[in-house]
Legacy VTK file of the C-alpha trace (Angstrom):
# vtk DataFile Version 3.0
C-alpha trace
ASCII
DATASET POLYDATA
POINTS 415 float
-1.247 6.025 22.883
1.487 8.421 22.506
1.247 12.112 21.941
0.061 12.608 18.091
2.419 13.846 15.707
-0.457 16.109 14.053
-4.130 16.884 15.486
-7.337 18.493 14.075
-9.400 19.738 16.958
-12.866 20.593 15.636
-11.113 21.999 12.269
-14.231 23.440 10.259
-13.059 25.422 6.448
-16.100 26.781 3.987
-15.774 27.989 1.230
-18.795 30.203 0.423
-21.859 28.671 1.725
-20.369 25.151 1.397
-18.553 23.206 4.339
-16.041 21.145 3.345
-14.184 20.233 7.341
-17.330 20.303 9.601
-15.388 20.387 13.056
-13.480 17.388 12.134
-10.960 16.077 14.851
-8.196 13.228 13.728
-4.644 12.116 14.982
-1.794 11.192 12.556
1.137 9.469 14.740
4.473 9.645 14.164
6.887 7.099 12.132
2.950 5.145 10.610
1.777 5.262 6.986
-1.924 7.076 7.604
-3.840 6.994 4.374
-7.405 8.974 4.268
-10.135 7.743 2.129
-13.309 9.299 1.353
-15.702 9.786 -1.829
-14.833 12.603 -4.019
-15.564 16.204 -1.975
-15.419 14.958 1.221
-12.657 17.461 1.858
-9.118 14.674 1.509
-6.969 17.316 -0.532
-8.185 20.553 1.662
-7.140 18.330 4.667
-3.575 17.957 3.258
-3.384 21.620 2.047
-4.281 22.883 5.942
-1.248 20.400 7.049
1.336 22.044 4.836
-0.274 25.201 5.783
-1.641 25.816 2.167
-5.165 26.675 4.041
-6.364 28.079 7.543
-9.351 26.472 9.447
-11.996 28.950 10.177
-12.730 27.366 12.989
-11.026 24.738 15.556
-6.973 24.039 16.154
-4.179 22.286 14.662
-2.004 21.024 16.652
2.034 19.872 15.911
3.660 18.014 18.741
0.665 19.192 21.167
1.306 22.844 20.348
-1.525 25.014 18.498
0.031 25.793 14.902
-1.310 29.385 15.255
0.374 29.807 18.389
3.845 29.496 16.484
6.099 32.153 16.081
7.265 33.079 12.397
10.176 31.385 12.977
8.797 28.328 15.586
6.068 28.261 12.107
8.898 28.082 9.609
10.831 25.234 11.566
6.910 23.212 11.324
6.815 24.302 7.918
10.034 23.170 7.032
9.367 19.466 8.150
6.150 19.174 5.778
7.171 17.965 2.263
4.425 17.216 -0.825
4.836 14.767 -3.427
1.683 15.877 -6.058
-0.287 13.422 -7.746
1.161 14.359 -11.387
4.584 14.561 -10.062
4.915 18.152 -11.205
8.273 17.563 -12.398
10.135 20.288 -14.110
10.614 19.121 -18.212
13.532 21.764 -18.542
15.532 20.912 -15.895
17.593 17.151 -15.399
16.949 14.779 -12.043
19.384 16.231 -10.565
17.997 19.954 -10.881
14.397 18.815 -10.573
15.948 17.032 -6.924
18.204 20.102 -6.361
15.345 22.598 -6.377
13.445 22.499 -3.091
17.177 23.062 -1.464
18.155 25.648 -3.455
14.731 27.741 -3.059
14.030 27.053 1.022
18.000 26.676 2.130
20.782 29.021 2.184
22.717 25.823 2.127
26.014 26.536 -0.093
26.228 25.131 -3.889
28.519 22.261 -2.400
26.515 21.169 0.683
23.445 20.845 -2.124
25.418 18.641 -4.360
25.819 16.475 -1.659
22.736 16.118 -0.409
21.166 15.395 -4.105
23.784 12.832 -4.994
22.860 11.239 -1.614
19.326 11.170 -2.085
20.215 10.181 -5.548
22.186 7.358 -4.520
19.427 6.065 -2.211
16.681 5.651 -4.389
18.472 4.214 -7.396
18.703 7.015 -9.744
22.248 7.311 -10.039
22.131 6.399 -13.715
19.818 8.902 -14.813
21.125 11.611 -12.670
21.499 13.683 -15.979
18.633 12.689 -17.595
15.233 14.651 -18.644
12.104 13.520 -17.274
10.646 13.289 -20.704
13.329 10.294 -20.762
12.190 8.534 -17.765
9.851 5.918 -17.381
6.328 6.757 -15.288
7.503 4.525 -12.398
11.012 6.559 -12.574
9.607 9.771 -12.792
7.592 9.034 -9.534
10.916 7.674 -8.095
12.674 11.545 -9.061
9.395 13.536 -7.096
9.923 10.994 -4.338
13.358 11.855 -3.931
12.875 15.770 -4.535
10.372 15.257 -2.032
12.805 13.964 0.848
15.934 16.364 0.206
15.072 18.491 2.334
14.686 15.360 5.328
11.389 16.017 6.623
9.632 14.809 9.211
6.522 14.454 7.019
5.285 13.505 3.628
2.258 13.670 2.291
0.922 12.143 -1.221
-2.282 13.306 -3.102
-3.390 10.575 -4.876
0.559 8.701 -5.683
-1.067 5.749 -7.811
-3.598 7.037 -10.175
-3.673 6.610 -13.259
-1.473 3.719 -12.995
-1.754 0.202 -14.245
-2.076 -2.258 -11.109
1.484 -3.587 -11.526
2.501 0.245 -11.040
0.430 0.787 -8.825
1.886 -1.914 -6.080
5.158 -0.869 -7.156
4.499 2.779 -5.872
2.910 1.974 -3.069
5.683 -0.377 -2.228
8.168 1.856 -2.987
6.704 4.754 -0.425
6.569 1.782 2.255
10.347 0.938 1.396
11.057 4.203 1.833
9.461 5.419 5.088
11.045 2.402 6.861
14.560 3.426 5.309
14.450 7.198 5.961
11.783 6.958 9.189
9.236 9.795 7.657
5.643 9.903 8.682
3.767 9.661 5.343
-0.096 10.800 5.058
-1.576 9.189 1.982
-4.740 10.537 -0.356
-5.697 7.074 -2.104
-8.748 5.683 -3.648
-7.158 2.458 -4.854
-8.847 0.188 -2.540
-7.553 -2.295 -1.600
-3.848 -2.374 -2.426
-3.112 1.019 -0.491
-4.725 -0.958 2.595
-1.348 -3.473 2.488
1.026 -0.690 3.227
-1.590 1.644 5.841
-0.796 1.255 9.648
-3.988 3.698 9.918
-7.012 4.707 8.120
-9.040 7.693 8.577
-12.141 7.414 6.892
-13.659 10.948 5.820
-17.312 10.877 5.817
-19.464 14.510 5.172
-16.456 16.935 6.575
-16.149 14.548 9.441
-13.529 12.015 10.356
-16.307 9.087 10.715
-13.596 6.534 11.279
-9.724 6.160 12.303
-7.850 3.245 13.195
-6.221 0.111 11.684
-7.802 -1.596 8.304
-8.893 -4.759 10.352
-10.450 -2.372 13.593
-12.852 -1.192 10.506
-14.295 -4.270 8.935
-15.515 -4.938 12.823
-16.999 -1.644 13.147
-20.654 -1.393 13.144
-21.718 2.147 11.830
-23.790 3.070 9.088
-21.343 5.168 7.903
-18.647 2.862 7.880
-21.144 0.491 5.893
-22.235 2.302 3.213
-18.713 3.071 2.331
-17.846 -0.173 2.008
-20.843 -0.999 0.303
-20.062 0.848 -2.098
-16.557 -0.634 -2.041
-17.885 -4.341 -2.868
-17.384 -4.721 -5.900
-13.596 -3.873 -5.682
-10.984 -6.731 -6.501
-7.368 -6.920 -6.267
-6.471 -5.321 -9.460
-3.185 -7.437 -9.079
-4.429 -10.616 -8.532
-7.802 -11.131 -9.832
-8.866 -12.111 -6.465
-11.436 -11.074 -4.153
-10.592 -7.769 -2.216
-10.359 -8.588 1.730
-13.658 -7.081 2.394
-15.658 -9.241 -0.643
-13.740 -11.997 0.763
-14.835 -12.340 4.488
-18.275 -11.053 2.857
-18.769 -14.045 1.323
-17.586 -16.367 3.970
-20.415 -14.926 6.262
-22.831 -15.305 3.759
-22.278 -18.790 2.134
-20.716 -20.385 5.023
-21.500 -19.055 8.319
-25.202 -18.248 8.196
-26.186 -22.101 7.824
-28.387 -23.563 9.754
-25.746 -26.509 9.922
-21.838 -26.926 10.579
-20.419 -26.692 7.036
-16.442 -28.715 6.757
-14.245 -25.772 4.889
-10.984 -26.416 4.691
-8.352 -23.555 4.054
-4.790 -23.377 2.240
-2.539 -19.777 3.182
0.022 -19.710 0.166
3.018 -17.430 1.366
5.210 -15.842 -1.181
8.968 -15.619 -0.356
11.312 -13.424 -2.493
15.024 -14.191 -2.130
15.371 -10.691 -3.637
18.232 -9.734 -5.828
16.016 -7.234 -7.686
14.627 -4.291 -6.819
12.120 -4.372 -3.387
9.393 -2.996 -5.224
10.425 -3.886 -9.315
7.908 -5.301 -11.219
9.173 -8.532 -11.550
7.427 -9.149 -8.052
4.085 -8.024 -8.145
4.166 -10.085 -11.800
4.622 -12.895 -9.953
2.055 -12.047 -7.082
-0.257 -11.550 -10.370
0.779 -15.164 -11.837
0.097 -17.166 -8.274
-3.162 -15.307 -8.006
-3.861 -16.592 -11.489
-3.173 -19.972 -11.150
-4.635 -20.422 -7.608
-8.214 -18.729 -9.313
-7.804 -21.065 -12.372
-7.435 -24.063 -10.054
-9.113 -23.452 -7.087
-12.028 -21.397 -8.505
-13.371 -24.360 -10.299
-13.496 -26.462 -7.583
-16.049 -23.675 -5.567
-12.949 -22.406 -3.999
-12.402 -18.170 -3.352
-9.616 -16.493 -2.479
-8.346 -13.322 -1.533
-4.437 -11.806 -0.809
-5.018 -11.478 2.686
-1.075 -9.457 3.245
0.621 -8.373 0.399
2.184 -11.788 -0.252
-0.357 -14.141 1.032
-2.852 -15.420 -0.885
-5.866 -17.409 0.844
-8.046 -20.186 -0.773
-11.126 -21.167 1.125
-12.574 -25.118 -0.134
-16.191 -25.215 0.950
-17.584 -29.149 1.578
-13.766 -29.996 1.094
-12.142 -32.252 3.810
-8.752 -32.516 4.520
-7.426 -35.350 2.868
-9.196 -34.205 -0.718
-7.441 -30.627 0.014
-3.932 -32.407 0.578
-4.428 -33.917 -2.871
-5.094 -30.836 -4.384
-2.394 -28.789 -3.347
-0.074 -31.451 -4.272
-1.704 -31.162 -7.808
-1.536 -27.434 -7.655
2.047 -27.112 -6.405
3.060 -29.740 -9.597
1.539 -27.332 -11.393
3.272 -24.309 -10.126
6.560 -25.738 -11.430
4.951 -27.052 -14.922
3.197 -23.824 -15.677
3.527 -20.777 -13.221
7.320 -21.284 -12.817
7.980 -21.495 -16.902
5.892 -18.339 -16.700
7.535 -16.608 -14.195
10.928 -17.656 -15.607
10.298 -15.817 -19.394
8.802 -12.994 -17.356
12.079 -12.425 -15.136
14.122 -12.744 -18.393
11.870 -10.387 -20.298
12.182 -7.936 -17.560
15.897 -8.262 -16.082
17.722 -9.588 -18.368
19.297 -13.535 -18.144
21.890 -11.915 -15.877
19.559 -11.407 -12.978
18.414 -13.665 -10.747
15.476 -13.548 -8.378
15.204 -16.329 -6.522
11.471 -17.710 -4.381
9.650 -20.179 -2.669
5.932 -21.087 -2.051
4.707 -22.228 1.547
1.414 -22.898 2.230
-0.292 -24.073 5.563
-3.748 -26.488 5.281
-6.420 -27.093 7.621
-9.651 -28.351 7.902
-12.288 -26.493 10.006
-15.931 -25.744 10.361
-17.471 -22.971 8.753
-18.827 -21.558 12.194
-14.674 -21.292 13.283
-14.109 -17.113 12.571
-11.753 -16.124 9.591
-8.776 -14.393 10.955
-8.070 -17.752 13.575
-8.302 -19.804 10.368
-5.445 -17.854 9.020
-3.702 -17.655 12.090
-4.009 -21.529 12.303
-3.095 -21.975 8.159
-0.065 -19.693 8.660
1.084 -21.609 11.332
1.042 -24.885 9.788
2.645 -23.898 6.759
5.720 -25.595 4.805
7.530 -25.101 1.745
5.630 -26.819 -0.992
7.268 -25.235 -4.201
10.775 -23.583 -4.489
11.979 -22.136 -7.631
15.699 -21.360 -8.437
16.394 -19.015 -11.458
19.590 -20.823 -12.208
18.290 -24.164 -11.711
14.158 -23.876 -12.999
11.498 -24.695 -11.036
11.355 -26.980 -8.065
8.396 -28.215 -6.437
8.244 -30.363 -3.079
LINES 1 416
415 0 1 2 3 4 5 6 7 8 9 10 11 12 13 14 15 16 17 18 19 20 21 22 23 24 25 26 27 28 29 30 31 32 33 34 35 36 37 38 39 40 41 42 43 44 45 46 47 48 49 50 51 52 53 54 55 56 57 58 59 60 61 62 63 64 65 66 67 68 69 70 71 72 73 74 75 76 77 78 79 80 81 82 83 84 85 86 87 88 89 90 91 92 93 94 95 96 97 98 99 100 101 102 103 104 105 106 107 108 109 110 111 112 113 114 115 116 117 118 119 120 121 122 123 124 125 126 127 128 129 130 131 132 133 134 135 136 137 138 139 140 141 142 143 144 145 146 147 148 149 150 151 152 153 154 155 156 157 158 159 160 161 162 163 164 165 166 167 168 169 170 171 172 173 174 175 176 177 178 179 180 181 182 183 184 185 186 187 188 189 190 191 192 193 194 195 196 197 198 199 200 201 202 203 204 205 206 207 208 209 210 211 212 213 214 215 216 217 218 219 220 221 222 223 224 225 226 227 228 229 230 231 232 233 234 235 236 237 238 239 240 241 242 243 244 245 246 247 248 249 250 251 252 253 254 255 256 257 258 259 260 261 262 263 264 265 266 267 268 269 270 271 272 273 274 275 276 277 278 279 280 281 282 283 284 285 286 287 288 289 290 291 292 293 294 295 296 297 298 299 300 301 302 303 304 305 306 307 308 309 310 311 312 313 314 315 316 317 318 319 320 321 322 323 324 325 326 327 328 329 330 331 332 333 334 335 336 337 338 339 340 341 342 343 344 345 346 347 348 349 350 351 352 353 354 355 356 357 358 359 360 361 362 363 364 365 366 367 368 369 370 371 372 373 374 375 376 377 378 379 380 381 382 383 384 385 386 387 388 389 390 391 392 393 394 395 396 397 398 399 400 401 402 403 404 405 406 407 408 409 410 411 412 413 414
């Protein structure tokens, strides 16, 4: 793999008589969305605060780029330094001063960048996250979802390399809290940033992570992709998500990921018999003339998960959004040609229910002049409940077709 972007060598900080980093080591790669999760005081916030150079190990090495950060000259330091940006969990937004003062600020106080050289730089940060019509506006005016929009954008003027966010979603609502974690995933692909993410909302921050470092009594007990952990066997690791079982998609209703394939195993594959399952992937396309990450979408991610739970669960069916617009049923005792009539019910339905729904919704929320456009695929086979989960899905997904299109200027459609 290629040379991290940061590194913790055997970092160990106490504070009095208490050890928060116990010689933790950990790699955060460049241009990836790393998110650390933990239970409360295993040391998540002291590890960002020693990244932006808030905090000093007492022990071990940090490492930028291979080089030891207390190797750095004052001004090799202030160039790392300089890359590191912070977006706080309460935005920390400044109530006196407008969006465009609250975005100036960072440039004004690190740069000796002259007055119009910052005006440009605002306006284009400005222009890039949508703000431009509230450039003049107090945040006591905004919206939560807008105000987290401003520290995002205060929190790239200055381009850096890195951002890190403690805790960006809490306290939100789960329609708020996809569209935050969507928007930070829009983002880092559009301005190429390395983001390092504080998160307990398990599991929606796992649909935007490309790693996952899992802190576990001041160590790093785990790192590596979401998937690479369900398959690892280590106490630690289970206990964790233990603890974690009773989590659902807030959005959906459904089963989190983890519940999900728990459940499989345990109703399905322990048997002492072959068990016929068969499967339906439902795919969510957005021909998007709204916002990536406005509401509007994750309402209707919330409205399919819905109607597939209120259809499907019934029947002995579970389901689970397996990427952040799939959704997958599972049919126990179910063969194939009972599951093909089924969906056909289900995707009638979709356009006699779900798509009146999602129409007043879309209308409520942008106005009859908008238009947001989608279609519904879904891929169905039949298999044995000894075949493993993830080459079911791969095998659903790629037998899938469009079953259900809706047009905002025309209603709904199904096929």
């Amino acid at each position: 793999m290629d040379l991290p972007l940061i590194e913790f060598r055997d970092v160990t900080k106490r504070f009095g008589d208490r050890t928060i980093l116990d010689k933790m080591s950990l790699k955060i790669y460049e241009n990836e969305i790393t998110t650390i999760i933990g239970k409360s005081g295993t040391g998540k916030s002291v590890l960002l605060k020693h990244i932006i150079g808030l905090l000093k190990p007492d022990e071990g090495t940090i490492l930028f780029r291979g080089k030891p950060v207390h190797e750095m000259g004052k001004n090799e330091w202030d160039g790392y330094r300089s890359q590191v940006s912070y977006m706080f969990q309460n935005n920390a937004l400044f109530d006196s001063l407008t969006v465009f003062d609250n975005i100036a600020l960072p440039l004004r106080q690190t740069t000796n960048l002259r007055k119009r050289e910052v005006m440009r730089k605002v306006m284009t940060r400005i222009q890039q996250t949508e703000l431009t019509e509230v450039t003049r506006k107090y945040p006591s005016e905004l919206s939560g979802g807008m105000q987290k929009r401003v520290a995002l954008a205060r929190a790239l003027a200055t381009d850096p390399q890195i951002v890190l966010f403690d805790e960006p979603t809490t306290g939100q609502d789960p329609i708020r809290k996809n569209i935050i974690l969507s928007m930070i995933a829009h983002y880092r692909r559009k301005f190429g940033f390395t983001a390092v993410l504080i998160s307990h909302d398990i599991p929606d921050v796992f649909f935007i992570s490309d790693r996952i470092i899992l802190l576990w009594e001041g160590k790093a007990a785990f790192q590596g992709s979401y998937e690479e952990s369900m398959r690892l066997d280590h106490p630690m690791i289970d206990e964790l998500l233990h603890s974690l079982e009773g989590f659902q998609d807030e959005l959906t209703g459904l089963l989190s990921k983890q519940v999900f394939k728990n459940r499989y195993t345990m109703t399905l594959q322990r048997r002492q018999t072959d068990v016929t399952v068969s499967a339906i992937l439902f795919t969510v396309d957005f021909d998007l003339a709204a916002d990536l990450f406005g509401a509007p979408v994750f309402e209707i991610l919330r409205i399919m998960g819905q109607n597939i739970n209120d259809f499907f669960g019934p029947l002995g069916g579970f389901s689970a959004r397996h990427q952040r617009n799939q959704l997958l049923t599972i049919l126990p005792h179910i063969q194939l040609p009972d599951a093909q009539a089924l969906l056909d019910t289900f995707a009638r339905q979709l356009q006699e229910k779900a798509f009146s729904d999602i129409q007043a919704m879309i209308r409520a929320n942008m106005g009859d002049h908008m238009c947001l456009n989608l279609s519904v695929k879904a891929g169905i086979i039949e298999g044995k409940s000894t075949d493993d989960i993830d080459r079911i899905i791969d095998k659903a997904e790629s037998s899938q077709k469009v079953v259900a299109v809706y047009r905002c200027d025309q209603g709904g459609e199904a096929r």
